[in-house]
Structure formats: C-alpha cells, structure tokens
C-alpha positions as CSV (number, residue, x, y, z in Angstrom):
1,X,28.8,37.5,83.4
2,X,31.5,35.0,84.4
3,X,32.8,32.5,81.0
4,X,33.2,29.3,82.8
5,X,36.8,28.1,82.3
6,X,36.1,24.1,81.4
7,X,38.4,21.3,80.5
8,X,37.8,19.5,76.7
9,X,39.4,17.0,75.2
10,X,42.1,17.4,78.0
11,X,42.8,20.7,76.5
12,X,42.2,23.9,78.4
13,X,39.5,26.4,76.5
14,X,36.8,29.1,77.0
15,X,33.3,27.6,76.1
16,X,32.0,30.9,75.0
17,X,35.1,33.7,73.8
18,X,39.4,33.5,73.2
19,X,41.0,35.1,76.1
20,X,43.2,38.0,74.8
21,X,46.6,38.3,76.3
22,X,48.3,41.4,76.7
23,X,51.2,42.0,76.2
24,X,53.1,44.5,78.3
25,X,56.3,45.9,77.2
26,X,57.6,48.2,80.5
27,X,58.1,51.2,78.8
28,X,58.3,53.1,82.0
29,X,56.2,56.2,82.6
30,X,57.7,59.8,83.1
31,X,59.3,60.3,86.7
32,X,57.0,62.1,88.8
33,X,58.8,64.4,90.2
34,X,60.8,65.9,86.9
35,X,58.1,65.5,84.5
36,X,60.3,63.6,82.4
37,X,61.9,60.5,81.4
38,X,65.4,61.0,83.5
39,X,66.6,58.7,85.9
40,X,66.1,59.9,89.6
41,X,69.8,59.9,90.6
42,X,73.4,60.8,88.5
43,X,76.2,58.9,87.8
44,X,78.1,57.0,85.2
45,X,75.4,53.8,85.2
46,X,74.1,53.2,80.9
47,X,71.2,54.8,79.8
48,X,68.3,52.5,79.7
49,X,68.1,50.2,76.2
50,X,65.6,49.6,73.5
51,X,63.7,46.6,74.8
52,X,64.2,44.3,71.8
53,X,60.4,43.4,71.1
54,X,59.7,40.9,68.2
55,X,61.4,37.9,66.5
56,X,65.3,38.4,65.3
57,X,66.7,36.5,63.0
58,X,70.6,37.4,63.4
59,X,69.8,37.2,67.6
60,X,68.4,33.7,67.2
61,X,71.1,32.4,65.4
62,X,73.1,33.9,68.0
63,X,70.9,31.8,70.7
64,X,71.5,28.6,69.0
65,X,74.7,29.3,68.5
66,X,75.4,29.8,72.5
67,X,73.0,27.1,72.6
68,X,74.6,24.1,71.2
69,X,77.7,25.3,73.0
70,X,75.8,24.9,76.4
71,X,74.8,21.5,75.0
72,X,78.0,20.4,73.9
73,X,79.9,21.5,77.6
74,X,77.2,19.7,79.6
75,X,77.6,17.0,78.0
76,X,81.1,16.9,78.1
77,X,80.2,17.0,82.2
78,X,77.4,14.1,82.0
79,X,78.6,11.9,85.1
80,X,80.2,8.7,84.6
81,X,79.2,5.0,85.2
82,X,79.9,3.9,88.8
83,X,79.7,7.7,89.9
84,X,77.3,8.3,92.7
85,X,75.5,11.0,90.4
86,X,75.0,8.5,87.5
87,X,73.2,5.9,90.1
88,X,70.6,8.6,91.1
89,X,69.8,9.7,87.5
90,X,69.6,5.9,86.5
91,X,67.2,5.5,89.8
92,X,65.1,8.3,88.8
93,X,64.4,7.6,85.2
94,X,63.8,4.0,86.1
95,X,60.8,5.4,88.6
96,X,59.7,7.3,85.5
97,X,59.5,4.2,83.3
98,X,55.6,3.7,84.7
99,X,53.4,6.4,86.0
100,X,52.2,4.2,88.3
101,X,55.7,3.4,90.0
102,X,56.2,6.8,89.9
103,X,52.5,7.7,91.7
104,X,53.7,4.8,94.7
105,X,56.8,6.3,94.8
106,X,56.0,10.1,95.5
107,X,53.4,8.8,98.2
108,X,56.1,6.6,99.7
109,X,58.3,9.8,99.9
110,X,55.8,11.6,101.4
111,X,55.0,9.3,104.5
112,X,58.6,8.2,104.8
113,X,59.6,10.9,107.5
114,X,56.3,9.3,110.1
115,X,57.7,6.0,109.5
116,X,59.2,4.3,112.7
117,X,62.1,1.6,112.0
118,X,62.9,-0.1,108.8
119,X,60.3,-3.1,108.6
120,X,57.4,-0.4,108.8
121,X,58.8,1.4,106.1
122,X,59.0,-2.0,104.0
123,X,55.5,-2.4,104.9
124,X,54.5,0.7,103.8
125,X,56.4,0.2,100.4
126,X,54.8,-2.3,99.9
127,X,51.5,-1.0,100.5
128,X,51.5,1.4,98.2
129,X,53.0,-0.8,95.3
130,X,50.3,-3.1,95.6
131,X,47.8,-0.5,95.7
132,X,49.2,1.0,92.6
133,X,49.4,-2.6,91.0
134,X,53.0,-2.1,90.1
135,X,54.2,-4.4,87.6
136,X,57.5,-5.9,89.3
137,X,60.2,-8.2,88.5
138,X,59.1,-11.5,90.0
139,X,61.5,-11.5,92.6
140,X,61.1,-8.2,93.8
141,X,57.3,-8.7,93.8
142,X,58.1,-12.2,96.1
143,X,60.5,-10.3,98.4
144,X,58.2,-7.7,98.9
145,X,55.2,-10.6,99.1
146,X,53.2,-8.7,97.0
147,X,50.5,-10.8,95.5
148,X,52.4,-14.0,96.8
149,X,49.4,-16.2,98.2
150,X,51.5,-19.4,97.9
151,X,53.7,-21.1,100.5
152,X,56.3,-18.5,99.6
153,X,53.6,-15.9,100.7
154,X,50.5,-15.5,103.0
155,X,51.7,-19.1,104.4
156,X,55.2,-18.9,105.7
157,X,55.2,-15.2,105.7
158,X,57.8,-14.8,103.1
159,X,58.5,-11.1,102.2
160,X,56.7,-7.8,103.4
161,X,53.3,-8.2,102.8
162,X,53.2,-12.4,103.9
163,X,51.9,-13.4,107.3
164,X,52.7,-15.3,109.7
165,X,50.7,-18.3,111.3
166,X,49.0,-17.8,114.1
167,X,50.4,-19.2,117.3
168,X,54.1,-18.6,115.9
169,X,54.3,-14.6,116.2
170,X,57.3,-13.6,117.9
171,X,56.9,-11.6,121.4
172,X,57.5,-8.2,121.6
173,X,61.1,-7.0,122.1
174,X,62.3,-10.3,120.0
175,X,65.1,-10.0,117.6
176,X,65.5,-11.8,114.1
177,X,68.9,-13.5,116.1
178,X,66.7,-14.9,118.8
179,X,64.6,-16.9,115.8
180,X,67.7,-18.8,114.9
181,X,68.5,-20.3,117.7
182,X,69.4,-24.2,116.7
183,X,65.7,-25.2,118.4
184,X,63.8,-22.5,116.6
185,X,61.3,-24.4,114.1
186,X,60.8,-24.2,110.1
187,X,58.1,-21.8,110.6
188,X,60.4,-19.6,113.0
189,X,62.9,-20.1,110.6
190,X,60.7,-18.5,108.1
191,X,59.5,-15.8,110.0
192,X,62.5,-14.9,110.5
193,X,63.5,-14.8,107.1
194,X,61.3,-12.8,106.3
195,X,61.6,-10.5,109.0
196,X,65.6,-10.2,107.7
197,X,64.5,-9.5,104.5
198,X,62.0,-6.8,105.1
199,X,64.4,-5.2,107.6
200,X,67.1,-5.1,104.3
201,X,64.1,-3.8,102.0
202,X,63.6,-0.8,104.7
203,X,66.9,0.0,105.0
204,X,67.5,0.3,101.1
205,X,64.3,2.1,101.0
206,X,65.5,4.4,103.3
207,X,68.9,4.6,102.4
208,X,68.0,5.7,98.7
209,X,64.9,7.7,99.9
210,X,67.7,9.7,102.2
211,X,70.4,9.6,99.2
212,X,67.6,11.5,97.2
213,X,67.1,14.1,99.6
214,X,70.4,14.6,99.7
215,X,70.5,15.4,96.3
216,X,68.3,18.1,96.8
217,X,69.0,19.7,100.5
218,X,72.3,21.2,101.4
219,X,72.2,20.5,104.9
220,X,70.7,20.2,108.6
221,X,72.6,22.0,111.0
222,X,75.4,24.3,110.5
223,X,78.5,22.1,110.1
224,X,76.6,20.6,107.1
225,X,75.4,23.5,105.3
226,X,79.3,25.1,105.6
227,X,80.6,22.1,104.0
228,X,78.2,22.1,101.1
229,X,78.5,26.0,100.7
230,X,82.1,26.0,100.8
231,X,82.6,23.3,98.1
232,X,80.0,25.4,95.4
233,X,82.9,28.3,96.6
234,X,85.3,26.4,95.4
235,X,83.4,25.1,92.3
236,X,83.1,28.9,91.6
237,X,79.8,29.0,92.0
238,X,77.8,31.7,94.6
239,X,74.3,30.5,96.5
240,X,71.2,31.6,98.0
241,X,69.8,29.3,101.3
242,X,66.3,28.7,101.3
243,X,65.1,27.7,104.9
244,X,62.5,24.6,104.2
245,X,58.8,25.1,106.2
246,X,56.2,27.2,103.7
247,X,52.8,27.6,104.8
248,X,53.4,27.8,108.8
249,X,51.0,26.3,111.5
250,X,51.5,28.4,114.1
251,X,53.5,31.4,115.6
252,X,56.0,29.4,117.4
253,X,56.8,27.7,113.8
254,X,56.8,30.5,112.8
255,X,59.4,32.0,115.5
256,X,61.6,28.8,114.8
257,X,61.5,29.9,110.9
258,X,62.8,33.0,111.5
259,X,65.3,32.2,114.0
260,X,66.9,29.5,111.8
261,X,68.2,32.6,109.4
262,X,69.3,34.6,112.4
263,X,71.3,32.0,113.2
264,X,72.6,30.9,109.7
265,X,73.4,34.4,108.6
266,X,75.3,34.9,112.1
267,X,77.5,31.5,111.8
268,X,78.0,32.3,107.7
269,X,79.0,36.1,107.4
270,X,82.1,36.0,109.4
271,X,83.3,32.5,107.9
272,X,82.5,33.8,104.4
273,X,84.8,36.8,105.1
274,X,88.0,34.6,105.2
275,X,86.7,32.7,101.7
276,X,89.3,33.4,98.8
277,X,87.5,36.0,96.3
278,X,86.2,35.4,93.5
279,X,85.4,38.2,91.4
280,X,82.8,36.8,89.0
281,X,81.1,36.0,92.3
282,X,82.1,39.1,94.1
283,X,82.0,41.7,92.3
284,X,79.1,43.2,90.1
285,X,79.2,46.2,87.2
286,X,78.1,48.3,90.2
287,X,80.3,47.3,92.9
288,X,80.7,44.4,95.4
289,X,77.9,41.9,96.3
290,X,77.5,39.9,99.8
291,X,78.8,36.7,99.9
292,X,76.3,35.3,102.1
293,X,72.6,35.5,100.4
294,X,69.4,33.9,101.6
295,X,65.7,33.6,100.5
296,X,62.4,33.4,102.5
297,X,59.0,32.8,102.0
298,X,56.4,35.2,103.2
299,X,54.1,32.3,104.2
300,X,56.8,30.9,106.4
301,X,56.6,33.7,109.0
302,X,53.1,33.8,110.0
303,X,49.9,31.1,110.2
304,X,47.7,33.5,109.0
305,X,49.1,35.5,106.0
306,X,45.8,36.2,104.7
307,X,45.4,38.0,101.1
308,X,41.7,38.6,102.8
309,X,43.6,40.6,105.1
310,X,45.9,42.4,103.7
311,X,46.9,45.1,106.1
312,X,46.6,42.7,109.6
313,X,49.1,40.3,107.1
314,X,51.5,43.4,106.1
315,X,51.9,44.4,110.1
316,X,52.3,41.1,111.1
317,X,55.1,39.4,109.0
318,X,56.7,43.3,108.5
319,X,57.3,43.3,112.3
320,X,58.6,40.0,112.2
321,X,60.7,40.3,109.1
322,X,62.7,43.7,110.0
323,X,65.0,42.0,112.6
324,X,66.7,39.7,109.9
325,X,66.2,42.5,107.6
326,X,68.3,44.5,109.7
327,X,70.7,42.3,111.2
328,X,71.0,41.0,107.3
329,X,71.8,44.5,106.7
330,X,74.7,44.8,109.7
331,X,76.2,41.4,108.6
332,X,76.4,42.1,104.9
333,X,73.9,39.5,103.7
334,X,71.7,39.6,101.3
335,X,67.7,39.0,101.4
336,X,65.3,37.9,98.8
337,X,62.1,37.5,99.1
338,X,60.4,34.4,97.5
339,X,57.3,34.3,95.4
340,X,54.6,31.2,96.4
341,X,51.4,30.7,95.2
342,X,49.3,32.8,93.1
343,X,47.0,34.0,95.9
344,X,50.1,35.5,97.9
345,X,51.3,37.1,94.7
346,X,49.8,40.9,95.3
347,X,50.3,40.5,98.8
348,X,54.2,39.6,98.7
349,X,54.2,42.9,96.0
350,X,52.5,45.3,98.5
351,X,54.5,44.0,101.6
352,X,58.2,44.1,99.6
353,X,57.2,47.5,98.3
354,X,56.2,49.2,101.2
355,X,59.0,47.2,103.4
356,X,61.6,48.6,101.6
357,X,60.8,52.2,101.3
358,X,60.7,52.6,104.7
359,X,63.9,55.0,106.3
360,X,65.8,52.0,107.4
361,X,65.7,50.1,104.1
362,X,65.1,52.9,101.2
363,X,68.5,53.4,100.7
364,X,69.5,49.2,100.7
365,X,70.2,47.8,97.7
366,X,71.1,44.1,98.6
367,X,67.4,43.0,98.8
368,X,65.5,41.2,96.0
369,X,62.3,39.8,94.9
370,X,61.0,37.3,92.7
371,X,58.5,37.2,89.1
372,X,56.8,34.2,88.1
373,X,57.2,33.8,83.6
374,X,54.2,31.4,84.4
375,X,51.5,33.9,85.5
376,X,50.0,35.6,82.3
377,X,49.9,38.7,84.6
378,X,54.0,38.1,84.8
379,X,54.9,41.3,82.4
380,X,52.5,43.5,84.5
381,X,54.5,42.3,87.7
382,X,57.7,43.5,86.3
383,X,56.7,47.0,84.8
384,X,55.2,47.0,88.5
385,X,58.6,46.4,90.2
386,X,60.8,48.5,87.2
387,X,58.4,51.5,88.3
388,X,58.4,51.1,91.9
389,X,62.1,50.8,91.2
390,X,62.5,54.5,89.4
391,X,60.5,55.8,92.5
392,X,63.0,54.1,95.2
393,X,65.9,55.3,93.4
394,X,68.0,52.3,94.4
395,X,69.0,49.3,92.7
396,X,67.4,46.0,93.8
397,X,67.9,42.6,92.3
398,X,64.9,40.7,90.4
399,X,64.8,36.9,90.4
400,X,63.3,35.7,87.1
401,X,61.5,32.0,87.3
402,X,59.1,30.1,85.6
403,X,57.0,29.0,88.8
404,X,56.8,26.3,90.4
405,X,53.4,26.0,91.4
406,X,51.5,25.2,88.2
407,X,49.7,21.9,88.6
408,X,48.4,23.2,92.0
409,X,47.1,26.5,90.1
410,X,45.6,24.9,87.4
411,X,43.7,22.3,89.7
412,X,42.5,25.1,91.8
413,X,41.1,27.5,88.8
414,X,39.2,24.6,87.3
415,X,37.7,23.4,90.7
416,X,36.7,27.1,90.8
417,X,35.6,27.3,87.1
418,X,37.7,30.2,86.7
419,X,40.4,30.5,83.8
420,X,43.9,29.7,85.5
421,X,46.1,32.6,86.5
422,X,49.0,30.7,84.5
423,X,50.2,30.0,81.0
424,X,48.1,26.7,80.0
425,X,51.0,25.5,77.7
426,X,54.9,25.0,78.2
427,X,55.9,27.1,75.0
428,X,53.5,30.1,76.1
429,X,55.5,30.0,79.8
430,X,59.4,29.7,77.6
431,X,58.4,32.6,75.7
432,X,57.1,34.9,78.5
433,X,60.2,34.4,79.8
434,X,62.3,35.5,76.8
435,X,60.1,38.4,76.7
436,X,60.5,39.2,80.3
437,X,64.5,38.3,80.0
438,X,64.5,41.5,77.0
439,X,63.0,43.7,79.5
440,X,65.2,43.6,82.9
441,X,68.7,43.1,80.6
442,X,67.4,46.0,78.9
443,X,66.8,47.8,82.5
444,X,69.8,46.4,84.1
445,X,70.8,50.0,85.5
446,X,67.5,49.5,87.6
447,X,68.1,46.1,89.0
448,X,70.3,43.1,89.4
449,X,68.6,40.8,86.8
450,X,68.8,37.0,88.1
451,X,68.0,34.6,85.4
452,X,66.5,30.9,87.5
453,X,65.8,28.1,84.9
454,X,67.5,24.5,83.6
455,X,66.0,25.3,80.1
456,X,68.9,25.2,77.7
457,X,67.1,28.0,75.3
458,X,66.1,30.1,77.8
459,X,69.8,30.4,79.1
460,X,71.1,30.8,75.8
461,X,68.6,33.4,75.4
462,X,69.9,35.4,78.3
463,X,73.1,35.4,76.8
464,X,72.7,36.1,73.7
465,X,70.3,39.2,75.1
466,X,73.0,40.2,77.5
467,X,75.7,39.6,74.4
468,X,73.8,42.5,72.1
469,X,73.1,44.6,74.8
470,X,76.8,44.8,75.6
471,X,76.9,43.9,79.0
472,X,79.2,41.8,81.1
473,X,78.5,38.7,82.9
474,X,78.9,40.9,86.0
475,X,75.9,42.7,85.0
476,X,73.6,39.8,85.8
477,X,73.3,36.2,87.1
478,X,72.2,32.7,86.1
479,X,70.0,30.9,89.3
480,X,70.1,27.2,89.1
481,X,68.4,24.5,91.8
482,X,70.8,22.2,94.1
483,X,70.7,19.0,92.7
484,X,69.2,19.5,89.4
485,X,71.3,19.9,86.2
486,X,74.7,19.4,87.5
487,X,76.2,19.2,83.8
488,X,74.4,22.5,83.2
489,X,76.0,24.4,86.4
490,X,79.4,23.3,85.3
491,X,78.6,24.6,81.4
492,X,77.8,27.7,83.1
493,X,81.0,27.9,85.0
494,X,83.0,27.4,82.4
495,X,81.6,29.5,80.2
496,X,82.4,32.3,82.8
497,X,79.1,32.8,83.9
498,X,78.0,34.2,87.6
499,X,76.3,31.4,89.3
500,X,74.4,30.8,92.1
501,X,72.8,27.7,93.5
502,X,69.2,27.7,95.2
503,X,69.8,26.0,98.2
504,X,67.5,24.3,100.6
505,X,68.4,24.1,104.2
506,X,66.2,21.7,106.6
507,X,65.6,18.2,107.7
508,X,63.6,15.9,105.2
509,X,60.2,16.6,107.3
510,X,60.3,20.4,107.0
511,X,61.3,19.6,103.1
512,X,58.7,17.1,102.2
513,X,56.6,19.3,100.0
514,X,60.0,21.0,98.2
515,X,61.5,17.4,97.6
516,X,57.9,16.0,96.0
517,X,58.1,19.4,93.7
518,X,61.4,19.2,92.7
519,X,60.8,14.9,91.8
520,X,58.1,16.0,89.7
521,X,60.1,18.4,88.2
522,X,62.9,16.1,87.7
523,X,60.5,13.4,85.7
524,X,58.6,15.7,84.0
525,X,57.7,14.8,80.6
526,X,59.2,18.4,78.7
527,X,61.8,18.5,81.8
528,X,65.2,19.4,80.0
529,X,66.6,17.6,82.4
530,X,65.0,14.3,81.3
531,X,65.8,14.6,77.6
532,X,69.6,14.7,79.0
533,X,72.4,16.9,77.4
534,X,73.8,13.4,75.4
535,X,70.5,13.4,72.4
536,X,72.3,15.7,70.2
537,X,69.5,14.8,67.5
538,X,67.1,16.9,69.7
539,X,69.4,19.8,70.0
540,X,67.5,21.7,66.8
541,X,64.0,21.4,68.5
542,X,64.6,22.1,71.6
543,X,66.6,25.6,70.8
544,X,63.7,26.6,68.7
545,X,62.1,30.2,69.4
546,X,59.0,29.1,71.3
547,X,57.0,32.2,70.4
548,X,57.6,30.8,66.8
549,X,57.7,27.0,66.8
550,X,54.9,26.7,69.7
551,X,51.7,27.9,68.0
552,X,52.2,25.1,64.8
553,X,52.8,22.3,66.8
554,X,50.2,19.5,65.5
555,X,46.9,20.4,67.3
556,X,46.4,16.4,67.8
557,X,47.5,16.3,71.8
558,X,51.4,14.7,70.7
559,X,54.4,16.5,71.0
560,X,57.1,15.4,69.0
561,X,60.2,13.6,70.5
562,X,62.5,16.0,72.8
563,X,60.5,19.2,71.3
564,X,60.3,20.8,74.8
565,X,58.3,23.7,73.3
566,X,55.6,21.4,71.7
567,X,52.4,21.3,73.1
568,X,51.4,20.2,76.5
569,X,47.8,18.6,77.2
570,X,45.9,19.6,80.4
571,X,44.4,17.0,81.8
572,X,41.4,17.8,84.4
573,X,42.3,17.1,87.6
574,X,39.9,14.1,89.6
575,X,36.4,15.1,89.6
576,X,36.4,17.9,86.9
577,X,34.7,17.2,83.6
C-alpha cells in the first residue's frame, strides 16, 4: 500500500510511518575475479583508507579551523565600491529585498530574449511589476506609469504603462526626433516624452539584464569563450564548458548540441597547448590531466531520452555521443557527463557505465560523471560507481554536487503524492555530502574526486578530509560555478587549491532556464553566498557539523540568523494541500 507523501504545516511528513534512511557506507565487495579484496591492477597507487564514519571531534576542529581561514581570505577578496562586481551583488540583493520584485523579475528574465526593441521590453517590465503590485519609489512607479491615472499618466501618456490620446498616435516608422519638431503640439511633446523615456527604461533593462548574464555565461562564439578561459588560466584556475540547451526539441537541436563541442574542443586543444603550465592545474598524483575539459547533458542529445525506454534511449544518444567521445579522446580533452533530473538519474548510470566499457573507452581514464548529495539514494549512487569502478580497472573522475534541481523535484513528488527522491531539509543535503566527501577521498586511488559547492563548511570539510587522509591537493579538485562566489575562488587559489570553474557556453536564449536557476540560487534564503563572507558573527553557525547542529534546530519553522544548516520549511507548491 502506497503512504501518501502530504505537505503539513509547510513541513514535509508521512501521514501514516517515519521514512528510514539508509545509510550506505561503500565498503566495496570482494573482486570477482580473485575472490578477494585486491585491487584489479599493480602499481605504486595507496591502499584504499578507512572511510572515517561518525562525528570527530579533533577533525572538526580541524574544519573550523580551515574554515574561518576560507572566511577570513574571501573576505579579504570581497569587491570594492565602484567595482563592476560590487554593482551586480548590490543589484541582486536589492531584487531580494521583496519576493514579489524578485517573482517580476525572474519572469522578466525569462521573456526578455522574445522581446523585440527596447520600448517592448519597458512595456513588458512594466507589466509584470504591476501585476506583481511592486511597491516602487514614486518616481520609478511614474516613469514606468504604473498606477499613474492622472495627467502625468493614462492622460498624456507619461511613462510605460500611460496612453496616448486618440487622434495623436504617431505613424508607423516615426521616430521620437520627428515629435520635436518646433510645430509638434503639447500632446506630441508628451508622447514623445514618454516614448524617450520608455526607450531609456528598455535599454537599462536590457543593459543590466545582459550584464547579469554575463555574470553567469562565459561566452557566445569562440573568440569570447578563449578570452574568458584564458583569463581563469591566468587566475590559476582550470574549467569545465557546459554547452547551454538541456531538454532538446528535436534531432536537428540536437545535431547543433553536439556539433557546438566538436567545434569548441577543435578551436581549444591546440590553443591550450601553447598555455604556460601550471602544475596544480596540470598535473594530478597520477600523472597529467587535459587542459581542455567539457561537460554535457544526456538530455541535450536527443528529444526523446526516455527512462520508459531505456535501451531505444542508450542506442540513440551512445551513437551520437561516441564521435566527441572519440575525437575528445584524439585531442586530449576531457568529457564529463552531467547529472539532470531525478528521472534521467538510472538512465545517465546505465548509459555512462556501459559507454565506457566498451573496447574503445575501457581503457580511458579522462571521462567523468556526476552524484547528486541531494538524492537520499546519493550514497547508493556512489558505491554504484566505486564498484563499477574496481570492475573497469581504470581511474575515472566523480563530480560531487548537491543538485540543482530540488524545487522542481519536490513539486513533482507532491503533485504525484509520492515522498520526494531528495533530502527535504538543507542540513540533511550538507551532511550527505560530508558523508559522501569521506567516501571518494577515502577511494581516491579509484577516481578523481571533484568536490562542486559554494558552502564554506562543506569545502573546509574536504580539506580537512583530504588533510587526515594525507593527500595532496593534486589528489583531488574543488568545482565552483562562473559567476558565483568570486571571493571564494580566489580563497581557494590562494590557499593552493586545484580549481576549476563550471562554465556555461551559449547565447542568453539557449541559457534562459541555467540563468533563472542560478538567480534563484544566488537569492536563496540559506545561499552562502547571500550571508556574504564580511558577517564574521555568523562564522560559528554556519561551520557547524550539520549532522550535529541540524536535528536541534527549534522545530517552530525559524532558522536563526546566517545558520545555513537550520531548518528549511517546505512550502506546497500551488494547488497542493
């Protein structure tokens, strides 16, 4: 009998048991072709480590130690007043001021790319401001005419939203110069005002719309992506490129998709050869790495990548996959594949895994895959890999994230009535990860760990982990997002950590749904990056163990100030009681 997964008191709970939650420590099974617990090949690699289960005092010290150094380094970075940096964090947290400036300004974003010329998109602006019922200062409000019914509104067609009297609309084809000619009339005059002004709200709109994009995308063609890529170079810091356009329409999409890494990993290989080296970016504990590294979504590469159909889905994307995989392979670039949505998560697993034992990529190491810390199945997914792994006999690299899918999955599973397939509180995601963090330093003679988050705690954990284990900071890699968390890369950096930089490639069309997940991100209520690196007050709470500190935080629905691992209330999505 199914327990219907409800939502009460905004809280997530099951109306008729608890949910137990296993916990899976990869202790991996005997090899099957010795019997026994030997690695499949010879050489001078560590044996495999104790995974370090349980709470530690001395190694938590040791995490808040590395912690408050993190802290103290980003902040040291923090950008400065007039800097163009500092102007888009103060644009963003004033957007986060009121939900409902931030809810107009996500749907802005989102039809900004079908806009056509500036004075739609100030229409459009305005639109949704009203709709939202955005409180505004007063002149904003009048040069946007938003509830302006006055003579400096609806009558003389002052701002956005005004109109203009009939009989004096201008003809198609007129321009705001031909409306100030010395004959034209007060209401011409005014119309024309208006039309200035609405042209100069577009263009900002636009102009800071584009600036945040930016922020987030590396480039759009070639030229622009090699400039962006060679300044991380010489910030020290390595990258992956993400091509935007998940979730394809249509085989020729589809085509394009893949194409657009052909091409990229053709124009970057030779360039990247002549780059100075950098060894912390170069080299690894077991040898060299490629230079050039990109990451691809499954979805991305064919309209119909069913998890109903599993084997028509395998076929499909394999045969269109293995021509980067192999050109990838004569170039010297490296290829990860991304994890998406919950419902392509056994799928991407069955593909990678069968992909990659096949003769032409058994014996290639510079391929990689990603697990999701959100998913209570996460742990299962890695002693999944780490086994796979053993069987292979070759090294592969493992991307550890938190997910970025989470508000989608939760909507879904209680539209279904179904328990979610992900951790229904923040501090229950942080310390899956930690967990998960123990277990690939621990099998870092498998695979390359990867370490992806902005959570201060988390990446002093993987320190600290890596620190007792007694490995290098060759023997594993810290994953950070382009545009998020600058202070935080150059912490990194100078604390002589490998870096690389997630970077999305694509015009701001293709990258719509990426740039709405990483705003969200960015204003996120328990977002590190919102409590800034400059609150040194908040420090304590948020480097506290979450599997400790996150099961006593007040039951009442509040989470204290800047306590990132407090709890975090679900609230049902529209239509779900």
């Amino acid at each position: 009998m199914m327990v219907k997964w409800r939502c009460t008191r905004g809280r997530w709970s099951d109306s008729c048991a608890s949910r137990s939650r296993r916990r899976i420590w990869c202790s991996l099974p005997p090899d099957s072709s010795t019997g026994s617990n030997r690695r499949p090949w010879t050489g001078s690699r560590k044996p495999q480590m104790r995974v370090l289960n349980g709470f530690d005092a001395q190694l938590d010290r040791r995490v808040r130690d590395i912690g408050l150094e993190i802290f103290e380094r980003a902040a040291e970075a923090c950008p400065r007043f007039g800097q163009r940096a500092w102007a888009l964090e103060k644009l963003t947290a004033w957007v986060d001021t009121d939900p409902r400036l931030k809810a107009a300004a996500f749907e802005f974003v989102a039809t900004l790319p079908s806009l056509r010329d500036d004075q739609d998109i100030a229409r459009t602006l305005a639109g949704f401001l009203a709709e939202r019922e955005v409180e505004l200062p007063l002149p904003v409000k009048w040069a946007l005419g938003i509830g302006m019914n006055g003579p400096a509104g609806a009558e003389c067609g002052a701002g956005v939203g005004g109109t203009v009297p009939e009989g004096h609309r201008l003809e198609t084809g007129a321009t705001p110069d031909h409306r100030l000619e010395a004959g034209a009339t007060p209401d011409h005059r005014l119309e024309a005002g208006a039309t200035l002004l609405s042209s100069l709200i577009g263009q900002i709109a636009r102009r800071g719309a584009s600036a945040m994009a930016e922020r987030f995308i590396t480039g759009h063609d070639e030229a622009s992506v090699t400039t962006t890529l060679e300044r991380f170079r010489s910030q020290r810091m390595a990258f992956t490129l993400d091509v935007l356009g998940e979730s394809t329409t249509s085989d020729a999409v589809a085509e394009r998709y893949l194409n657009t890494y052909l091409e990229l990993i053709e124009h970057l290989c030779p360039r990247a050869a002549t780059w100075p080296g950098a060894p912390i970016l170069d080299l690894t504990d077991h040898g060299p790495q490629p230079r050039v590294n990109v990451s691809i979504k499954l979805t991305g590469l064919d309209p119909h990548f069913d998890p109903g159909d599993p084997q028509r889905s395998i076929d499909e994307v394999s045969a269109r996959i293995t021509p980067l995989l192999l050109r990838a392979r004569d170039l010297g670039a490296f290829v990860n594949v991304d994890m998406e949505a919950f419902r392509y998560r056994d799928l991407t697993l069955d593909l990678f895994e069968k992909l990659m034992v096949r003769p032409q990529f058994r014996d290639w190491e510079d391929v990689g895959i990603v697990v999701q810390a959100y998913l209570v199945d996460g742990e299962r997914d890695l002693a999944r890999l780490l086994d796979w792994g053993r069987k292979r006999g070759r090294r592969f690299a493992v991307r550890l994230v938190k997910g970025a899918y989470w508000d989608t999955e939760v909507a879904q599973a209680c539209e279904a009535g179904v328990p979610p397939p992900v951790w229904t509180r923040k501090w229950q995601s942080d310390a899956c990860y930690e967990r998960m963090t123990r277990v690939m330093l621990a099998h870092s003679d498998l695979i390359r760990p990867c370490f992806a988050s902005h959570n201060v705690r988390s990446l002093a954990h993987v320190l600290a982990v890596a620190e007792r284990y007694g490995l290098t900071p060759r023997a594993y890699e810290v994953q950070m997002l382009h545009g998020m968390g600058d202070p935080l890369k150059e912490a990194m950096v100078r604390m002589g950590q490998c870096l690389r930089i997630y970077s999305p490639y694509g015009d701001m069309i293709r990258g719509m749904a990426y740039l709405i997940r990483r705003l969200i991100e960015n204003t996120s209520n328990d977002s590190f990056l919102k409590q800034g690196f400059r609150h040194r007050a908040s420090y304590g709470r948020l480097l506290a163990d979450p599997a400790v500190v996150g099961p006593i935080w007040p039951n009442n629905g509040s989470t204290p100030t800047g306590a990132a691992d407090g709890p975090d209330p679900l609230p049902a999505p529209a239509g779900v009681q």
